[in-house]
Every structure is written in structure tokens, then in C-alpha cells.
C-alpha positions in Angstrom: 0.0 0.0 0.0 2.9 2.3 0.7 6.3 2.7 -0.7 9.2 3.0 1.4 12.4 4.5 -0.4 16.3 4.4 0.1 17.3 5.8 3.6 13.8 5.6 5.3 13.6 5.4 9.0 11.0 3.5 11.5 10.8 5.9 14.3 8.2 3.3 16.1 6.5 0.2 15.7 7.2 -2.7 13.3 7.9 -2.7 9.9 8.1 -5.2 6.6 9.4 -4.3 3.5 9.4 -6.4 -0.2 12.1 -4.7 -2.2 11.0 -4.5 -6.1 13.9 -3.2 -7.6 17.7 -2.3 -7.1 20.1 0.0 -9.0 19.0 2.1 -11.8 15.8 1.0 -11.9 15.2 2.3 -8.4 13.6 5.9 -7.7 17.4 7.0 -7.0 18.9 5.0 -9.6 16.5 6.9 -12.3 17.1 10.3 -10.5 20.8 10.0 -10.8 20.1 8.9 -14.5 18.4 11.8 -15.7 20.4 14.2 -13.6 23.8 13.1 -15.3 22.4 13.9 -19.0 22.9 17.0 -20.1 20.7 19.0 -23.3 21.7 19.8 -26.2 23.1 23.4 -26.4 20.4 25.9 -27.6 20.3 29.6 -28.4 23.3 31.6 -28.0 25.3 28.7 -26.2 25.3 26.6 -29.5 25.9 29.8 -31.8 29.3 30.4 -29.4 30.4 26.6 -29.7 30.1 27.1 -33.1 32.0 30.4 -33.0 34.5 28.8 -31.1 35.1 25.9 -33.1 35.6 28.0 -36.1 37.9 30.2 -34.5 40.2 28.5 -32.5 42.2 26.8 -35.4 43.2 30.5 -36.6 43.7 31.3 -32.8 46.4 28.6 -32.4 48.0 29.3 -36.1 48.5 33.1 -34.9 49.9 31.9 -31.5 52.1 29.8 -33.3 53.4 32.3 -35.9 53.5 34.7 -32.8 56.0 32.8 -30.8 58.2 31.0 -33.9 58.9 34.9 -35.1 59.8 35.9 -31.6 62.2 32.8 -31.3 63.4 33.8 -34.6 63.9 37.5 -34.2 
């Protein structure tokens, strides 16, 4: 008639529990689950990844050419 979940205390009296599940199929279990997946990017976060992912290759080049002509010079 009742569930009783991970971590409950009996303050008083007797009781009997039947456990159903264990693991991710538990009420924890599916918490953790969905907690650990993250969405997709949307909006302005996926318009900077893409930004970023564009930019960083000429980024690195012009660090690059930075420090060989400094070595150099």
C-alpha cells in the first residue's frame, strides 16, 4: 500500500518491506540517471560553440606564428 524508499527510517513500531527493484531502476537510480544527462546546447550557447570551433584553429595558427617569429627575431 505504501512505498518505502532508500534511507527511510522506522521511528516506532514494526515494519516489513518487499524490495521490487535495485540499481537504476530504483527511484534514486533513475534520479541520478536523468540528472547526469545534459541537453543539447540551444540559443546563444550553440551559436558560441560554433563560433569557437571555427575560431580557434586561426587562434592557435596566430599563436604559433607569434612565438616562432619571436624565437626567430
Amino acid at each position: 500500500t505504501c512505498m518505502v524508499f532508500e534511507g527511510t527510517t522506522v521511528v516506532a513500531g514494526r515494519a516489513e518491506a518487499l524490495v521490487v527493484d535495485t540499481g537504476d531502476h530504483t527511484e534514486a537510480g533513475r534520479a541520478v540517471a536523468l540528472a547526469s544527462r545534459t541537453p543539447p546546447p540551444a540559443g546563444v550557447q550553440a551559436r558560441l560553440q560554433e563560433l569557437t570551433r571555427k575560431a580557434l584553429p586561426f587562434t592557435l595558427t596566430g599563436g604559433a606564428l607569434v612565438t616562432g617569429l619571436s624565437l626567430l627575431r
